[in-house]
Backbone as CSV, one residue per row, in Angstrom:
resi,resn,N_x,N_y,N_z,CA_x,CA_y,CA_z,C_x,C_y,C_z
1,UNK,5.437,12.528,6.605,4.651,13.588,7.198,4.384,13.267,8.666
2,UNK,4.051,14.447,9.628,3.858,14.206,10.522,2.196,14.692,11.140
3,UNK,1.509,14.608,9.855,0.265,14.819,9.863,-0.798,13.900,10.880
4,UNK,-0.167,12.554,10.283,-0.922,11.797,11.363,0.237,10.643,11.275
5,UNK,0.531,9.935,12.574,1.682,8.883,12.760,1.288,8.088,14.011
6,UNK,1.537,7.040,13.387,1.361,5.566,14.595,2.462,5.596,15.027
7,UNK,1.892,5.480,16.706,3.075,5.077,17.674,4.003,6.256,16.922
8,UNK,3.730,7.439,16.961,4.577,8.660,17.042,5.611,8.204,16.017
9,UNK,5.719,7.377,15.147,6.810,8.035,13.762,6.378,8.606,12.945
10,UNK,7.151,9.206,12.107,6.664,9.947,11.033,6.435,8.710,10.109
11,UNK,5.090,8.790,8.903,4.769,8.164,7.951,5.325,8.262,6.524
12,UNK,4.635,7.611,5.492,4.541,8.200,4.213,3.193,8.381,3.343
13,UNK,3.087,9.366,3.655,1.389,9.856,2.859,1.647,10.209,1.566
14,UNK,0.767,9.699,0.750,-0.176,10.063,-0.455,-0.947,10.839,-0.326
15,UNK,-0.135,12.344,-0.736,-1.050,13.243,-0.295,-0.293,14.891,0.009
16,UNK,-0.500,15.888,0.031,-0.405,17.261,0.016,-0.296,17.483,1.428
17,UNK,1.153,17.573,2.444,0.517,18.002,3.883,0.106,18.515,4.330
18,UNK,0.049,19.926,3.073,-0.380,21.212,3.655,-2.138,21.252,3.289
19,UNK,-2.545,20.705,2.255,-3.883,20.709,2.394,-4.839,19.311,3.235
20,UNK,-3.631,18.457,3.226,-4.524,17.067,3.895,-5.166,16.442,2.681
21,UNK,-5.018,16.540,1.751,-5.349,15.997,0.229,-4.858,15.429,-0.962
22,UNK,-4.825,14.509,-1.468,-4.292,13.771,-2.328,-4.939,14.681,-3.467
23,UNK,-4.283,14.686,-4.736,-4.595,15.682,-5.703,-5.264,14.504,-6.870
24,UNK,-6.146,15.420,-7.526,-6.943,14.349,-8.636,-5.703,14.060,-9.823
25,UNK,-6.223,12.673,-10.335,-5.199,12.037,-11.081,-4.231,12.042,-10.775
26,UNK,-4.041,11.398,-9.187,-2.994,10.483,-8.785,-2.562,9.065,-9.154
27,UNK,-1.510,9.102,-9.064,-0.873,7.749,-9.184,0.545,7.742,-8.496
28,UNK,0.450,7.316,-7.306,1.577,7.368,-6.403,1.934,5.634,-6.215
29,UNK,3.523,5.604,-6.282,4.056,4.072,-6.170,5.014,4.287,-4.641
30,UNK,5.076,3.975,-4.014,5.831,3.446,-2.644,6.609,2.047,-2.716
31,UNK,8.032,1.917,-3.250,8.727,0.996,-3.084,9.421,0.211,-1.958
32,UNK,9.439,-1.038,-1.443,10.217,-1.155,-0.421,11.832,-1.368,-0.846
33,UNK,13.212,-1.750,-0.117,14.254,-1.885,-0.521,13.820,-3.334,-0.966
34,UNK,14.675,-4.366,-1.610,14.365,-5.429,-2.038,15.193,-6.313,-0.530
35,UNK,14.504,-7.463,-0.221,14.838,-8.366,0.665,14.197,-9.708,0.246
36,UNK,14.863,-10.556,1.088,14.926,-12.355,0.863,13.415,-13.153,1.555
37,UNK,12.758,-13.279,1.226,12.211,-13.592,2.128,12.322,-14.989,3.109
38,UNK,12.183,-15.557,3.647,12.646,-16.101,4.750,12.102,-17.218,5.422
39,UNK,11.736,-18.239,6.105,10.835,-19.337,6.178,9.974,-18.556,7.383
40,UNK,8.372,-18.386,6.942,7.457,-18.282,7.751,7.209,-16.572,7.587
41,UNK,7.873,-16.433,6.003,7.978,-15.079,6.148,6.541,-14.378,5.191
42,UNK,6.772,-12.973,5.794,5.578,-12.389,5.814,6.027,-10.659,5.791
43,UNK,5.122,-9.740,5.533,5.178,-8.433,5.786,4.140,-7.665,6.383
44,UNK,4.162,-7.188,7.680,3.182,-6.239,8.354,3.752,-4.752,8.275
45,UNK,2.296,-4.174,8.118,2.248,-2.765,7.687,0.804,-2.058,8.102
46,UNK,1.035,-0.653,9.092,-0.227,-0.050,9.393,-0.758,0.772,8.353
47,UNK,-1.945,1.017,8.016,-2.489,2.182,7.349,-3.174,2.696,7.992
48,UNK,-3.801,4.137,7.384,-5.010,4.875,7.346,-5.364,5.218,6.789
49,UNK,-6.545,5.419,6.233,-7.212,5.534,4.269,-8.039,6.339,4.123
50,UNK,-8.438,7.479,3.428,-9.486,7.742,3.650,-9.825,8.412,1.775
51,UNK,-10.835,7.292,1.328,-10.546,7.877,0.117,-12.171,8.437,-0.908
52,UNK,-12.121,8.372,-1.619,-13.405,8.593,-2.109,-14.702,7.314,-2.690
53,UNK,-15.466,7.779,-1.415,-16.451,6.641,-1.890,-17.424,6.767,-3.176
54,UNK,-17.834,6.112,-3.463,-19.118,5.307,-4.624,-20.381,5.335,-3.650
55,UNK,-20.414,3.578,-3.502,-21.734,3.661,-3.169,-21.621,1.685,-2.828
56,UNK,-22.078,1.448,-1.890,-21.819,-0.195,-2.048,-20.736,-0.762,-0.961
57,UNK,-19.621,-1.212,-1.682,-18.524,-1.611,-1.483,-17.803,-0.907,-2.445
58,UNK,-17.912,0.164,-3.548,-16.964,0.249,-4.627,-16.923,1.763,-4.551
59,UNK,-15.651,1.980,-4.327,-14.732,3.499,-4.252,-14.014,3.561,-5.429
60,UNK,-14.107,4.742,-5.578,-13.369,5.821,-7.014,-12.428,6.053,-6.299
61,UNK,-11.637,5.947,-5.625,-10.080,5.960,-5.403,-9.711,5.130,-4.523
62,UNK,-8.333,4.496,-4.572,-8.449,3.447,-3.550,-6.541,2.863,-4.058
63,UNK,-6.495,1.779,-2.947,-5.188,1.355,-3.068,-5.073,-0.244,-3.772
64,UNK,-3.708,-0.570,-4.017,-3.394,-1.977,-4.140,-1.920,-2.145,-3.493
65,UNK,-1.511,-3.457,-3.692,-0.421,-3.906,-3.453,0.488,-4.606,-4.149
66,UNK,1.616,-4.601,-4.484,2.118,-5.509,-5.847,3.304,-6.380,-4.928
67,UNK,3.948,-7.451,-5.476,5.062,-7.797,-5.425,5.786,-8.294,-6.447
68,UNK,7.108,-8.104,-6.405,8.153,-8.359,-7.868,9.002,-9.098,-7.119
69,UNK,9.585,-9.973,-7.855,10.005,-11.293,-8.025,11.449,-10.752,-9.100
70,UNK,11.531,-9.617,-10.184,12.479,-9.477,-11.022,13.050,-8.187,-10.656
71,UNK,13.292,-7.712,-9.689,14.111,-6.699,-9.273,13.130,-5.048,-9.625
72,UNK,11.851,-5.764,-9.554,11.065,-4.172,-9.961,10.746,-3.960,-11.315
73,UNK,10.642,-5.056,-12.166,10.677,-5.006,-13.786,8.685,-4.708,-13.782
74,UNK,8.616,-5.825,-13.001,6.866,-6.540,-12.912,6.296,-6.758,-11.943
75,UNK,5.276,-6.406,-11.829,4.822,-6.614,-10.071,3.270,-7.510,-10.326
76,UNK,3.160,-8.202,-9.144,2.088,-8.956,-9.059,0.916,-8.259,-7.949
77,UNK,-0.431,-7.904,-8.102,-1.188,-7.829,-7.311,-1.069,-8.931,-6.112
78,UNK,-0.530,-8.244,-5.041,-1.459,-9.565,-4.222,-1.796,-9.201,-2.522
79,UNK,-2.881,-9.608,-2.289,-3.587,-9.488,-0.755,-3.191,-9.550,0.203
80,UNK,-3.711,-8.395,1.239,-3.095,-9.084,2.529,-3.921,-10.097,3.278
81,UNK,-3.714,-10.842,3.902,-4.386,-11.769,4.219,-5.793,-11.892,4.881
82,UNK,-6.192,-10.588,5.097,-7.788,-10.245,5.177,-8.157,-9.681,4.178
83,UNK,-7.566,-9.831,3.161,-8.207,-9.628,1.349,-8.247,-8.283,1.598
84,UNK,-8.587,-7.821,0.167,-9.582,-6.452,-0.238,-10.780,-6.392,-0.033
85,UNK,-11.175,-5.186,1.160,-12.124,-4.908,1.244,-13.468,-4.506,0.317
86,UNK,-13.017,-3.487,-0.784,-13.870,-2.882,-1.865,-13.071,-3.311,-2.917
87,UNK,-13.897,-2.626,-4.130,-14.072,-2.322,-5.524,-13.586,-1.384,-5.720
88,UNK,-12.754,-0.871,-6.645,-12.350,0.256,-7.309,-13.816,0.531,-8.754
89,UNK,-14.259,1.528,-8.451,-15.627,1.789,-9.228,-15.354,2.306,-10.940
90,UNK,-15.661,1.573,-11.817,-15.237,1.474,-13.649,-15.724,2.920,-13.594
91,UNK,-14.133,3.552,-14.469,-13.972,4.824,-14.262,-12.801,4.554,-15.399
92,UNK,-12.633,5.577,-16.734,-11.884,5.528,-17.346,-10.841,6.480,-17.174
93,UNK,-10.998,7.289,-15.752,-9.885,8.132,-15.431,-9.082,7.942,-14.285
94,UNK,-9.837,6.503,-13.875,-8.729,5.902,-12.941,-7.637,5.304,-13.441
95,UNK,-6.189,5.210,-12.463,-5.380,4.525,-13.201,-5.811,2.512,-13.073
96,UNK,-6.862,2.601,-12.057,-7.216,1.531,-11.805,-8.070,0.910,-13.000
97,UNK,-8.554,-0.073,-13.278,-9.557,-1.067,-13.859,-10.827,-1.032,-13.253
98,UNK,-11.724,-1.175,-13.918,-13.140,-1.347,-12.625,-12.900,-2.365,-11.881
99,UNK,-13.579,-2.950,-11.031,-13.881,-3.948,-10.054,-12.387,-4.232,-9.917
100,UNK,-11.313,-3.571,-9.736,-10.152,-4.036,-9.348,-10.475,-3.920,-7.576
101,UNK,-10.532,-5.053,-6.340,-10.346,-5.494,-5.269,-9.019,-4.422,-5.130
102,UNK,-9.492,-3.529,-3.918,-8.407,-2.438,-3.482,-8.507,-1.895,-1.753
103,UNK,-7.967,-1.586,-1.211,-7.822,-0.900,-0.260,-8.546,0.443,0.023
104,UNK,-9.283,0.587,0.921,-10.221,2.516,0.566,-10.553,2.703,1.940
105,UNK,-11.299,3.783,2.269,-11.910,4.107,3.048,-12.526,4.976,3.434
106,UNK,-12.791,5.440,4.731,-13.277,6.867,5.311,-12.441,7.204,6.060
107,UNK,-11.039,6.778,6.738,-10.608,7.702,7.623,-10.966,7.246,8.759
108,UNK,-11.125,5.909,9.133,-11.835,5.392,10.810,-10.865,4.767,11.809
109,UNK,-9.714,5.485,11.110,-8.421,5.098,12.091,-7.647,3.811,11.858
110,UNK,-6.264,3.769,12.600,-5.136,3.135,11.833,-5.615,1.294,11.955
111,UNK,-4.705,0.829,10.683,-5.377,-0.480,10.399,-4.000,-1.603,10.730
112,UNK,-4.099,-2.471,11.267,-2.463,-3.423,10.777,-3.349,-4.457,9.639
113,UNK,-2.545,-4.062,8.924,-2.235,-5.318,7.673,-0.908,-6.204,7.504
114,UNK,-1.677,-7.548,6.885,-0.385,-8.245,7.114,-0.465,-8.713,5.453
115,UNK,0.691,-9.217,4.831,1.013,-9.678,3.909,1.660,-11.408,4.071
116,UNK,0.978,-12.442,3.719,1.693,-13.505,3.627,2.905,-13.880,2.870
117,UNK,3.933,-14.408,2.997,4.682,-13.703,1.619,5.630,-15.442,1.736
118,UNK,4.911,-16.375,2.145,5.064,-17.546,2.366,5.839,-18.393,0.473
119,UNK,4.815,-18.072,-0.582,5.133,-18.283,-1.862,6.193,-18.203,-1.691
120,UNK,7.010,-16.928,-1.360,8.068,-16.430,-2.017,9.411,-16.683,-1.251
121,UNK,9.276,-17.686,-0.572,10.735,-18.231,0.649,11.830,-18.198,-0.092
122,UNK,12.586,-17.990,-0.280,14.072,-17.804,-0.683,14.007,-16.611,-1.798
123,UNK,13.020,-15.758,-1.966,13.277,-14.607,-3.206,13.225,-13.836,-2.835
124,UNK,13.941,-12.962,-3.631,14.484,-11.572,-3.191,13.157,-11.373,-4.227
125,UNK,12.394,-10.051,-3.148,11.061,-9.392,-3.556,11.677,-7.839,-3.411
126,UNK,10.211,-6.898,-3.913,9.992,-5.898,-3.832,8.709,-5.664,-3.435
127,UNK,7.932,-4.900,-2.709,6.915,-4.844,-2.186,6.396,-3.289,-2.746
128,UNK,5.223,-3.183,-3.547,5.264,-1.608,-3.622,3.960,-1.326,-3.594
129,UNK,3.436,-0.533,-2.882,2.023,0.384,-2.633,2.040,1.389,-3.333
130,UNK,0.832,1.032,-3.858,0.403,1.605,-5.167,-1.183,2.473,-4.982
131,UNK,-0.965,3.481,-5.255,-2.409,4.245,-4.712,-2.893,5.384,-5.977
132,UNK,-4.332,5.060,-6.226,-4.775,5.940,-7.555,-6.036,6.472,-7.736
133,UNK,-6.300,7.315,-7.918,-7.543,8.469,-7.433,-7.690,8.845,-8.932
134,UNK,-8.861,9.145,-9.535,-9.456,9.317,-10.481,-9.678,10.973,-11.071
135,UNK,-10.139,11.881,-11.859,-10.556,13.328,-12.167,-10.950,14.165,-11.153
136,UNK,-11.156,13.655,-10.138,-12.903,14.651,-9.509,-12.379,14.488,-8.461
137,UNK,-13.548,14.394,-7.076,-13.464,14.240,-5.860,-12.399,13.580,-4.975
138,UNK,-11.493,14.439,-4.441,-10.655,14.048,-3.719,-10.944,13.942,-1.969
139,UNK,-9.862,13.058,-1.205,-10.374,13.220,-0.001,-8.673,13.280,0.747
140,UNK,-8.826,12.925,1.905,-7.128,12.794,2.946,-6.401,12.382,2.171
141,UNK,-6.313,10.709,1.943,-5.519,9.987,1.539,-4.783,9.221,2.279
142,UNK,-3.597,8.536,1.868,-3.192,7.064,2.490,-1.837,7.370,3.004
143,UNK,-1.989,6.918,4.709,-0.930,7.033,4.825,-0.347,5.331,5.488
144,UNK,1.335,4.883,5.148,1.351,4.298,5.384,2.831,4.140,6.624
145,UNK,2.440,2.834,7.652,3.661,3.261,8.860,4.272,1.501,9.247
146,UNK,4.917,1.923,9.833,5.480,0.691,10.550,5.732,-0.654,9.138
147,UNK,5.988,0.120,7.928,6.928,-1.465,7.103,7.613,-2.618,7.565
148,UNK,7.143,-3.518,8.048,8.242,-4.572,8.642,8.157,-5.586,8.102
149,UNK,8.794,-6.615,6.956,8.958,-7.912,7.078,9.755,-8.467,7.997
150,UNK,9.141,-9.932,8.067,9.421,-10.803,9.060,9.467,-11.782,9.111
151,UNK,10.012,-13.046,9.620,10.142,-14.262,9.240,9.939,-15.237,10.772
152,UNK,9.690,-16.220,10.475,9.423,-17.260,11.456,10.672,-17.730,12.403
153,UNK,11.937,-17.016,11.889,13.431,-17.503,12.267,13.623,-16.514,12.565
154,UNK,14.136,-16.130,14.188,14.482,-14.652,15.337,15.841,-14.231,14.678
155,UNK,16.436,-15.540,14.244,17.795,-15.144,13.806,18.064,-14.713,12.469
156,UNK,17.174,-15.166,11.823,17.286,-14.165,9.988,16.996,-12.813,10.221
157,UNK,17.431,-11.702,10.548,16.942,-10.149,10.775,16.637,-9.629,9.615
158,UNK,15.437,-8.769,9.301,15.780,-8.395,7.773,17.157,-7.251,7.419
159,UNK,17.514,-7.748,6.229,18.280,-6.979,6.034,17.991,-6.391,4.424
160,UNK,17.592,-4.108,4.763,17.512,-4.172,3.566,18.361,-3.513,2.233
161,UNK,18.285,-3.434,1.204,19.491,-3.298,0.226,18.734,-1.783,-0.287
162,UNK,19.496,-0.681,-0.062,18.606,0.478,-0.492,17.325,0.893,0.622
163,UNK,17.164,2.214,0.207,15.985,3.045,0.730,14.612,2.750,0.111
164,UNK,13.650,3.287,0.902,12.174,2.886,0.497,12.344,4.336,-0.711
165,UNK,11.936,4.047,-2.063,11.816,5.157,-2.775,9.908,5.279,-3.205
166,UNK,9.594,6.566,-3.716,8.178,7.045,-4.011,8.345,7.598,-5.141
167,UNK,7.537,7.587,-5.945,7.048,8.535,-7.039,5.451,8.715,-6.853
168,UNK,5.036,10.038,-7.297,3.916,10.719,-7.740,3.518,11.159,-8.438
């Protein structure tokens, strides 16, 4: 979409362009192509979030992050290196868990996140953003820009196998 875009590319939003809204009982997955990761390697990625708050630290809709290790069979939660901000708020119509540590917000403009991805030096990963909104109150939603892994070596370039695919 070209709803809202860092540094002028187009993104990939979670979300309706024409209303600016993510629809209730979402569950949207964002795959990356699979790549090696690399010595000193890592993945940076901008967002902008804007999702439905609670009360606290803990939002009724909100994001995570996974990585797979088996070609996309299984994915592992894991942080970017300034953690999860909030709580995903215990809700049996989220696709989330309660107190699942997630990604959320209000919409206060674009974020860089980084992913350490150091564990995983010589494996071919998958990286997939994962975003899930509950029955009720919807808001913008998540958009995400600039995907780049990267490695500590100028001369390993990534190289990736396949397109970024989505489901909703």
């Amino acid at each position: 979409t070209t709803n809202r875009t860092w540094n002028g590319d187009p993104v990939w939003y979670c979300g309706d362009p024409s209303s600016r809204t993510y629809p209730n009982s979402c569950h949207a997955l964002l795959d990356t192509p699979p790549f090696t990761v690399q010595t000193g390697g890592g993945l940076v990625f901008r967002q902008w979030i804007s999702t439905e708050y609670d009360s606290g630290n803990d939002y009724w809709d909100g994001a995570i992050i996974g990585v797979s290790t088996d070609n996309g069979a299984s994915f592992t939660t894991i942080a970017p290196t300034t953690g999860y901000p909030y709580l995903i708020t215990d809700n049996p119509d989220s696709p989330f868990e309660g107190g699942q540590p997630c990604l959320a917000g209000s919409g206060s403009g674009w974020q860089t996140l980084v992913l350490d991805l150091s564990a995983y030096v010589g494996q071919t990963v998958i990286i997939r953003f994962e975003f899930g909104s509950d029955a009720y109150t919807v808001a913008e939603g998540w958009y995400i820009a600039g995907v780049t892994p990267f490695s500590s070596a100028s001369s390993a370039p990534w190289k990736p196998v396949g397109t970024m695919s989505a489901s909703m």
